[in-house]
Chimera marker file (.cmm) of the C-alpha trace (Angstrom):
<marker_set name="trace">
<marker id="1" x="-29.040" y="-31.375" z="-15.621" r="1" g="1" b="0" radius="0.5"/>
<marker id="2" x="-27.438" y="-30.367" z="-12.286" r="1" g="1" b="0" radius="0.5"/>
<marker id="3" x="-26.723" y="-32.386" z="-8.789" r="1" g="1" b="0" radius="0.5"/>
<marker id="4" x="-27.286" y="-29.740" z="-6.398" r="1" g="1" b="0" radius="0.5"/>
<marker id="5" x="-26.656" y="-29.251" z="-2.918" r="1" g="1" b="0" radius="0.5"/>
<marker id="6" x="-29.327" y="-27.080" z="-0.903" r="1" g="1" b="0" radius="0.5"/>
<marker id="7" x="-28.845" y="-25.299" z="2.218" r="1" g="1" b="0" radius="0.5"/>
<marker id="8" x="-31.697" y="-23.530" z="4.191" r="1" g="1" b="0" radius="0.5"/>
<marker id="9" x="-32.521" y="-23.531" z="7.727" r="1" g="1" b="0" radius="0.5"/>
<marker id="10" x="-35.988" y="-22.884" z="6.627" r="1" g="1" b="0" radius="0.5"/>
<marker id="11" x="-38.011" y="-26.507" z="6.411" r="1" g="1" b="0" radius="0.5"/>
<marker id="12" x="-40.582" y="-25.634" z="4.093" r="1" g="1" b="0" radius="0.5"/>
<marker id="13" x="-38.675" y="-23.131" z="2.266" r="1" g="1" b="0" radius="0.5"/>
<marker id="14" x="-35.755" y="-25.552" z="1.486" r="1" g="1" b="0" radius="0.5"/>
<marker id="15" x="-39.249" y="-28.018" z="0.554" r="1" g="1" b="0" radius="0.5"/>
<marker id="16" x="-40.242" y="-25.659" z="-2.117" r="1" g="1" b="0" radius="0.5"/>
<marker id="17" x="-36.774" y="-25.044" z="-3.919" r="1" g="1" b="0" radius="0.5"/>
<marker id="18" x="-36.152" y="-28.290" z="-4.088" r="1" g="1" b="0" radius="0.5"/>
<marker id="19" x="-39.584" y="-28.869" z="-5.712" r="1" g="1" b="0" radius="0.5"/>
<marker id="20" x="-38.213" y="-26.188" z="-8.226" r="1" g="1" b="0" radius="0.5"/>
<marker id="21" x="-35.251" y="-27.537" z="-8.590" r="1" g="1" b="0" radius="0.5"/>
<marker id="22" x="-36.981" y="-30.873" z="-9.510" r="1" g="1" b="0" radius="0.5"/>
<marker id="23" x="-39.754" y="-29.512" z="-11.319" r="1" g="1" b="0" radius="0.5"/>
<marker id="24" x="-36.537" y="-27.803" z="-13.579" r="1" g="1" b="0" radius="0.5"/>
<marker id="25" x="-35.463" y="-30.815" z="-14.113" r="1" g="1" b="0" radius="0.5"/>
<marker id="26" x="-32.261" y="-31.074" z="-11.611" r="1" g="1" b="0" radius="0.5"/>
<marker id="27" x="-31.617" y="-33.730" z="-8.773" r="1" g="1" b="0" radius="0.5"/>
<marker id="28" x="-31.012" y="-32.557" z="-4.999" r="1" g="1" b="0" radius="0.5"/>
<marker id="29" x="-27.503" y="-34.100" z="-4.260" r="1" g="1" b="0" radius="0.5"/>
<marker id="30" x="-28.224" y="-32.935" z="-0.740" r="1" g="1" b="0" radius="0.5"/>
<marker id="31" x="-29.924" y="-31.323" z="1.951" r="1" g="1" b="0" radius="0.5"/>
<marker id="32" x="-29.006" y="-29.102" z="4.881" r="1" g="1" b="0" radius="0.5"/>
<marker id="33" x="-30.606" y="-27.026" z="7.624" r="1" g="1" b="0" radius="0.5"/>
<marker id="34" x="-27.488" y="-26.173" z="10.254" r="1" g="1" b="0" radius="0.5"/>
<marker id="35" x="-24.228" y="-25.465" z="9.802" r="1" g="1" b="0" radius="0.5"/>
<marker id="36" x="-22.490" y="-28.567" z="11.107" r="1" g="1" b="0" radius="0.5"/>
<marker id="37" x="-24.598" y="-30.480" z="8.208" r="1" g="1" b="0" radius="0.5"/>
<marker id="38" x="-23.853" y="-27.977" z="5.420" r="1" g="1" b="0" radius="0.5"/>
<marker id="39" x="-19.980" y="-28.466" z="6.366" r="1" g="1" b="0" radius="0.5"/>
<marker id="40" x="-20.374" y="-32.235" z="6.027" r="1" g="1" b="0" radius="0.5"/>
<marker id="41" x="-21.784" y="-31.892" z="2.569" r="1" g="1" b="0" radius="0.5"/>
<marker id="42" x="-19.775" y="-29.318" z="1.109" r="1" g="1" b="0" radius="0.5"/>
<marker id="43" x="-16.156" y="-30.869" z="2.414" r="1" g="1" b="0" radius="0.5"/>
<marker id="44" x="-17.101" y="-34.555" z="1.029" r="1" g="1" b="0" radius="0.5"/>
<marker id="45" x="-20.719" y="-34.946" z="-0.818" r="1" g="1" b="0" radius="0.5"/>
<marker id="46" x="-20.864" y="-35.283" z="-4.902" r="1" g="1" b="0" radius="0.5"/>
<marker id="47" x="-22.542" y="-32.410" z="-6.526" r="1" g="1" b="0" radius="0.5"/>
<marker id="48" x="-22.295" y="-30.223" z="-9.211" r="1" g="1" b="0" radius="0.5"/>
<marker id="49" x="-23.457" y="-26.644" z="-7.812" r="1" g="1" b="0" radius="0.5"/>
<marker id="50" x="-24.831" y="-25.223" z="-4.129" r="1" g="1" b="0" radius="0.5"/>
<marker id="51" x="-27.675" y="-22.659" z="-3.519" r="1" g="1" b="0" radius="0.5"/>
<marker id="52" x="-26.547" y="-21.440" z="0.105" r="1" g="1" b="0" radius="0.5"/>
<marker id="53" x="-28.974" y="-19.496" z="2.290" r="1" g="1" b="0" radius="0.5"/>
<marker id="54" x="-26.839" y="-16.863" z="3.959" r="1" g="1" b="0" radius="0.5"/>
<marker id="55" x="-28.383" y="-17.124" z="7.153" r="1" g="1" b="0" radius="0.5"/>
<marker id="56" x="-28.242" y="-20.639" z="9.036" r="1" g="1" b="0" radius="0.5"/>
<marker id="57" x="-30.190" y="-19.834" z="12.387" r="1" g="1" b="0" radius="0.5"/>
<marker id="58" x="-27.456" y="-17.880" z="14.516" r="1" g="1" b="0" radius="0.5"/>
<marker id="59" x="-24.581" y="-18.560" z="12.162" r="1" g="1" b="0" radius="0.5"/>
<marker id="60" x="-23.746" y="-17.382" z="8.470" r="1" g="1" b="0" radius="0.5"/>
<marker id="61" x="-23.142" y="-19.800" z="5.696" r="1" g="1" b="0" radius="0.5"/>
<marker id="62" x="-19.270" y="-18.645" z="5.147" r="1" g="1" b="0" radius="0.5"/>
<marker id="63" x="-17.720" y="-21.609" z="6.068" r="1" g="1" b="0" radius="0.5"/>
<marker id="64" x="-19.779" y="-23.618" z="4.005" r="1" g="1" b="0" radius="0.5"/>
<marker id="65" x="-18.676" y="-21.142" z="0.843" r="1" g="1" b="0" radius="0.5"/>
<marker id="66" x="-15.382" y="-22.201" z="1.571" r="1" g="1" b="0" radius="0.5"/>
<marker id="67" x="-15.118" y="-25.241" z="1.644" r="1" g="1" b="0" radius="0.5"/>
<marker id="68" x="-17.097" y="-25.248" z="-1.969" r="1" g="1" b="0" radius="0.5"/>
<marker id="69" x="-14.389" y="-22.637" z="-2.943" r="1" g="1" b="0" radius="0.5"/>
<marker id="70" x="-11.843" y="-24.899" z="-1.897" r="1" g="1" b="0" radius="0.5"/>
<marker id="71" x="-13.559" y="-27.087" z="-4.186" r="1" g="1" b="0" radius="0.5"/>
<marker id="72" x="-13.795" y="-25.997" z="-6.890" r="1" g="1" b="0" radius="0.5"/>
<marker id="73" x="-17.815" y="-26.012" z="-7.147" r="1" g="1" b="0" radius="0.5"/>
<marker id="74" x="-19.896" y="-23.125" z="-8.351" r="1" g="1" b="0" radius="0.5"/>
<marker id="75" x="-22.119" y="-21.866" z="-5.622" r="1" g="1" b="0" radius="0.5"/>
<marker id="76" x="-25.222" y="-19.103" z="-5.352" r="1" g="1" b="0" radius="0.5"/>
<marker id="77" x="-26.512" y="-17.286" z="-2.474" r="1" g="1" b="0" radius="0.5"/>
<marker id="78" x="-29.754" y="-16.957" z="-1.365" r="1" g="1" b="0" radius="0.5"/>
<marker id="79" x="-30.964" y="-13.947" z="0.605" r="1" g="1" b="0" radius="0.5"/>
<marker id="80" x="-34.409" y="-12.330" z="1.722" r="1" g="1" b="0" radius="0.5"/>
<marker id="81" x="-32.033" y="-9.240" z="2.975" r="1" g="1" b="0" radius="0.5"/>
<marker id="82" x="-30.521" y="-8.672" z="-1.000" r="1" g="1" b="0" radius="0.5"/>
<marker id="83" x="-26.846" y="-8.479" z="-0.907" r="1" g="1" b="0" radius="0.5"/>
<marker id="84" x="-26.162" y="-7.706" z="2.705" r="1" g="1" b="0" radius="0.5"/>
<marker id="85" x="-25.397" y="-10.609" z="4.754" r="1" g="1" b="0" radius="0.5"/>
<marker id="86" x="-23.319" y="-12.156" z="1.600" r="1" g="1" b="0" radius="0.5"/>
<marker id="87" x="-19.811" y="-12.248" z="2.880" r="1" g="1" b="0" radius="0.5"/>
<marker id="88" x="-17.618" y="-9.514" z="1.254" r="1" g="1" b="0" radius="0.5"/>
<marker id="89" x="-15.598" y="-11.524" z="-0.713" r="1" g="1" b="0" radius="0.5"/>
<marker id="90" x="-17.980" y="-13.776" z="-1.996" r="1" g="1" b="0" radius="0.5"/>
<marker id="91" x="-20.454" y="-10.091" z="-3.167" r="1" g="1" b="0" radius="0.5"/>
<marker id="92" x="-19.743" y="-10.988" z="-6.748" r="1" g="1" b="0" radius="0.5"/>
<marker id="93" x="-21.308" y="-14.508" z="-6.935" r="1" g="1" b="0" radius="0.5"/>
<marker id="94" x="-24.698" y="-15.284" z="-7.846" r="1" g="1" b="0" radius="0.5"/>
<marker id="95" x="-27.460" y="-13.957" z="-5.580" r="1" g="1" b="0" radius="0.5"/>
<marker id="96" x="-30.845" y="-15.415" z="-5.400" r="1" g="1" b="0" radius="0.5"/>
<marker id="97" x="-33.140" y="-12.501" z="-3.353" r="1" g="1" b="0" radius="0.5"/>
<marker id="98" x="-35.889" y="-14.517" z="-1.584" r="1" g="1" b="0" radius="0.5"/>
<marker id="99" x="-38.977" y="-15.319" z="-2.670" r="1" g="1" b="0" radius="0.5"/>
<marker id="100" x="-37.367" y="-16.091" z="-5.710" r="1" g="1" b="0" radius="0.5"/>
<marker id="101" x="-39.249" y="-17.541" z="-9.122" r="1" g="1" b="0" radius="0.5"/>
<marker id="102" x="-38.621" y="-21.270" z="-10.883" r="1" g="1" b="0" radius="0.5"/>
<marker id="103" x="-37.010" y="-18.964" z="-13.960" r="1" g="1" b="0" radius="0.5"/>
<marker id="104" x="-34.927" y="-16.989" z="-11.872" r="1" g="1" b="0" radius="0.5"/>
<marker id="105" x="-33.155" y="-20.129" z="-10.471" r="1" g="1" b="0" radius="0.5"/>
<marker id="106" x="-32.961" y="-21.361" z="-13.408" r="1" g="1" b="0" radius="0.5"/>
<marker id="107" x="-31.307" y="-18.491" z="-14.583" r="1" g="1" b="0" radius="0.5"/>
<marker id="108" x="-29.143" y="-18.302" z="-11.475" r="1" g="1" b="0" radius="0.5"/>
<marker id="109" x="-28.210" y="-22.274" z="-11.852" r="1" g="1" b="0" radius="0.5"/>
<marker id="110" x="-27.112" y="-21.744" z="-16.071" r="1" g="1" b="0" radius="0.5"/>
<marker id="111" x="-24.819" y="-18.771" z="-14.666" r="1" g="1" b="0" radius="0.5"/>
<marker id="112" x="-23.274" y="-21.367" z="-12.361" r="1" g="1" b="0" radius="0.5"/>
<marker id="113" x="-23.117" y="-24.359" z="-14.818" r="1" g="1" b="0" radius="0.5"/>
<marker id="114" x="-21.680" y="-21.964" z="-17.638" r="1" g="1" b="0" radius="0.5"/>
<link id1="1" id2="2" r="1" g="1" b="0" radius="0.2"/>
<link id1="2" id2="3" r="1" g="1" b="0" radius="0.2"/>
<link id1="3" id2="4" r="1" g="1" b="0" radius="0.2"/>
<link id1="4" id2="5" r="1" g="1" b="0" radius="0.2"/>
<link id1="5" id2="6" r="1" g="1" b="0" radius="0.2"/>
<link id1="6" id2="7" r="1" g="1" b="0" radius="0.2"/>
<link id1="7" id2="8" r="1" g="1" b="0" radius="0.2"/>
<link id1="8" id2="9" r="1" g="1" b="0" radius="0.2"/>
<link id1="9" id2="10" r="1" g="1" b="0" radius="0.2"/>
<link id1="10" id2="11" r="1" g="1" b="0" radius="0.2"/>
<link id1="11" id2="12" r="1" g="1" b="0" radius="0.2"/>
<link id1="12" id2="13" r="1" g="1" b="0" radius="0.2"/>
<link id1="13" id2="14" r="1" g="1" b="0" radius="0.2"/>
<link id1="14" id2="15" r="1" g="1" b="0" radius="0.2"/>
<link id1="15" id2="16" r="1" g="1" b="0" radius="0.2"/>
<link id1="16" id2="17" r="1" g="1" b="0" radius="0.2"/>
<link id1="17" id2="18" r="1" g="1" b="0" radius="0.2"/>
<link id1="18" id2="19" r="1" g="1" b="0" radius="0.2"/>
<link id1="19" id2="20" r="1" g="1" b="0" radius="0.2"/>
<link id1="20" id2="21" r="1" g="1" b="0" radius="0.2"/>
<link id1="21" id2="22" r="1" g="1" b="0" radius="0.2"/>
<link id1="22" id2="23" r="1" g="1" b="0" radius="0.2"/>
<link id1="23" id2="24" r="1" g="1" b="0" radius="0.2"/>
<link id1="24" id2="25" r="1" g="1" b="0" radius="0.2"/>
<link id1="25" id2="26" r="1" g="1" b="0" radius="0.2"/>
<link id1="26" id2="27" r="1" g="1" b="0" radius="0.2"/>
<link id1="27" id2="28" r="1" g="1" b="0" radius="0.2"/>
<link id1="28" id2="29" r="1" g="1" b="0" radius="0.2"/>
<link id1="29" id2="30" r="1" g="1" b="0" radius="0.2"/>
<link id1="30" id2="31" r="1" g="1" b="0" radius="0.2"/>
<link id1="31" id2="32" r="1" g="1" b="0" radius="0.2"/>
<link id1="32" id2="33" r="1" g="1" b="0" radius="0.2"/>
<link id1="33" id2="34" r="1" g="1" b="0" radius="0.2"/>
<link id1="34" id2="35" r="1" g="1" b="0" radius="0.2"/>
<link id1="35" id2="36" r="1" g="1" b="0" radius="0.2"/>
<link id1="36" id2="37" r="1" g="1" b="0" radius="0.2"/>
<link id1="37" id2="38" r="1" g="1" b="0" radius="0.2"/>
<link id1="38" id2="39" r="1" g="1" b="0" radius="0.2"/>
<link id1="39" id2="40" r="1" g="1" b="0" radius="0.2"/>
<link id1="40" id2="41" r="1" g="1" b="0" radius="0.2"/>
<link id1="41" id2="42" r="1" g="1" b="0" radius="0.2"/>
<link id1="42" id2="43" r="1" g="1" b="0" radius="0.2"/>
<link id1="43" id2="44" r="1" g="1" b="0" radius="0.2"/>
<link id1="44" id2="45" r="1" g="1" b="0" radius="0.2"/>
<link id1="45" id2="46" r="1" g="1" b="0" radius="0.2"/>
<link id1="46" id2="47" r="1" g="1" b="0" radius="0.2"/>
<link id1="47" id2="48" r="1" g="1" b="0" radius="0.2"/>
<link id1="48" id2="49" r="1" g="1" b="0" radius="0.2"/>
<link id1="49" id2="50" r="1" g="1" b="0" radius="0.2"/>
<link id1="50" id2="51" r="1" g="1" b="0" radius="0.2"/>
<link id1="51" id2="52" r="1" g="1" b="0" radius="0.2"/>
<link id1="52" id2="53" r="1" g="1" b="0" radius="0.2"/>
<link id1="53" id2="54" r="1" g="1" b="0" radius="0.2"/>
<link id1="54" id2="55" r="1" g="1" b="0" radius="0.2"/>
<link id1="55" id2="56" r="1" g="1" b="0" radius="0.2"/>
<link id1="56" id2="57" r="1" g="1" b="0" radius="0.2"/>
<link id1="57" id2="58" r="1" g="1" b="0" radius="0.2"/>
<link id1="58" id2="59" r="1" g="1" b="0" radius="0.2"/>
<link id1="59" id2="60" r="1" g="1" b="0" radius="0.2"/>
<link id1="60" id2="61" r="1" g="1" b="0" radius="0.2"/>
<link id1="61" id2="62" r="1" g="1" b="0" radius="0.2"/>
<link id1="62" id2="63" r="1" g="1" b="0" radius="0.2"/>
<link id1="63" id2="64" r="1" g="1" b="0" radius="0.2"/>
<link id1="64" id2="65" r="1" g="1" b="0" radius="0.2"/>
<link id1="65" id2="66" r="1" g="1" b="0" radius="0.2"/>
<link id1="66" id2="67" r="1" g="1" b="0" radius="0.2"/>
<link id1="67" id2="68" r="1" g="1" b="0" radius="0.2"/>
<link id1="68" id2="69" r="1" g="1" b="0" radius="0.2"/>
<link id1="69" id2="70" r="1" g="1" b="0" radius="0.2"/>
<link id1="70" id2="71" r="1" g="1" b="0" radius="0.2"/>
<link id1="71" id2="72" r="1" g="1" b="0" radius="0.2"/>
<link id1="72" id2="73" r="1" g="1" b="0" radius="0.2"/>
<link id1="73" id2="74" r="1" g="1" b="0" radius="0.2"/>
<link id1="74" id2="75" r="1" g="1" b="0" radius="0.2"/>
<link id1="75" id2="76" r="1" g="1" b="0" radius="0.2"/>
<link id1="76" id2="77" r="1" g="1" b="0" radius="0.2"/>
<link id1="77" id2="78" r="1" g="1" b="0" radius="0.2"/>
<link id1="78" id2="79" r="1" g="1" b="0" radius="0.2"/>
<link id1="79" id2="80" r="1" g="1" b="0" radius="0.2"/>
<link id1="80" id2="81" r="1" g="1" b="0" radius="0.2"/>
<link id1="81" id2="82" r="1" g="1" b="0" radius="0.2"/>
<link id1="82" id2="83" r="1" g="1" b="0" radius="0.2"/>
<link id1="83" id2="84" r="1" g="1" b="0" radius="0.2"/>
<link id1="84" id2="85" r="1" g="1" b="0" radius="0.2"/>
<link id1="85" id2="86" r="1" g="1" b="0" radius="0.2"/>
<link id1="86" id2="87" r="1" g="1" b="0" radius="0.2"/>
<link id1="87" id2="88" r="1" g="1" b="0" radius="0.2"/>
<link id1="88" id2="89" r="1" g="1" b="0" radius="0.2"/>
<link id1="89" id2="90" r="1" g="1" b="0" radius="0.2"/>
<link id1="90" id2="91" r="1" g="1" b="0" radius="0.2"/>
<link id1="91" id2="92" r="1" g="1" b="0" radius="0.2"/>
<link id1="92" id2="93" r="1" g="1" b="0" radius="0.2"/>
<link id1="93" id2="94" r="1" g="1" b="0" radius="0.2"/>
<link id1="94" id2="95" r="1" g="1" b="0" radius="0.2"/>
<link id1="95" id2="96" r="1" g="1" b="0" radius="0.2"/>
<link id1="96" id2="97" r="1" g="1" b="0" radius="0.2"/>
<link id1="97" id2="98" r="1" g="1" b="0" radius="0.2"/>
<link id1="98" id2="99" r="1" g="1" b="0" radius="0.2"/>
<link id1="99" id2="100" r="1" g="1" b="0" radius="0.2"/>
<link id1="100" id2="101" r="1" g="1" b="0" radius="0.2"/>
<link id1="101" id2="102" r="1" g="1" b="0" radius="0.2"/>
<link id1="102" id2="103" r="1" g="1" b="0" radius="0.2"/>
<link id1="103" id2="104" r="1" g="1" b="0" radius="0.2"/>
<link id1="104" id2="105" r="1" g="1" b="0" radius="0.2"/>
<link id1="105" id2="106" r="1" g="1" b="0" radius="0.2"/>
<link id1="106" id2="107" r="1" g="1" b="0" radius="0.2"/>
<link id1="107" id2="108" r="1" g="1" b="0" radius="0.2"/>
<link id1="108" id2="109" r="1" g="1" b="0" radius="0.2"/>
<link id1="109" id2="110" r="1" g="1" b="0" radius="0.2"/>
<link id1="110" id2="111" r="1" g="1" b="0" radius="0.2"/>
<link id1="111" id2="112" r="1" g="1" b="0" radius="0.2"/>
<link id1="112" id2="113" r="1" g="1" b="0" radius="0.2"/>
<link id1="113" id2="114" r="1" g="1" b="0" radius="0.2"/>
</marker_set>
């Protein structure tokens, strides 16, 4: 199973994925709710993929893409405005489209592990 790092600015939304992501049987490598934080994790924590929220309170989560695509590590985003707010050239990367189900990240996290 995965290490996963999970971004969302939402408190009790970031709660429940990473019940899901537990519940699936995956370990959160790391949290974030704020940019700053997300850039922390992404440029030097240990993980195997990242779910990013695309929205992070007034800023996007762009930077934080990449730095994971500088990386090397897969990454998904995760939008309640479908593929919108995904930066343009990251459009063709996994997008979860809030609320999502415990089988669609699941299905979301094998595309990224693959």
């Amino acid at each position: 199973m995965a290490l996963v790092l999970l971004v969302e600015d939402e408190v009790l939304i970031r709660m429940m994925v990473a019940d899901m992501l537990e519940d699936l049987g995956h370990t959160v490598a790391g949290e974030a709710g704020d940019l700053a934080s997300a850039l922390s994790l992404a440029t030097s924590g240990t993980f195997d993929v990242a779910i990013l929220d695309v929205s992070l309170g007034s800023h996007n989560s762009k930077p934080v893409a990449d730095a994971l695509q500088a990386r090397g590590i897969p990454f998904a985003f995760a939008s309640g405005y479908a593929s919108d707010g995904v930066p343009e050239e990251y459009r063709g990367r996994p997008l979860l489209k809030k609320p999502f189900q415990p089988n669609e990240l699941e299905s979301c996290l094998g595309q990224l592990l693959a």
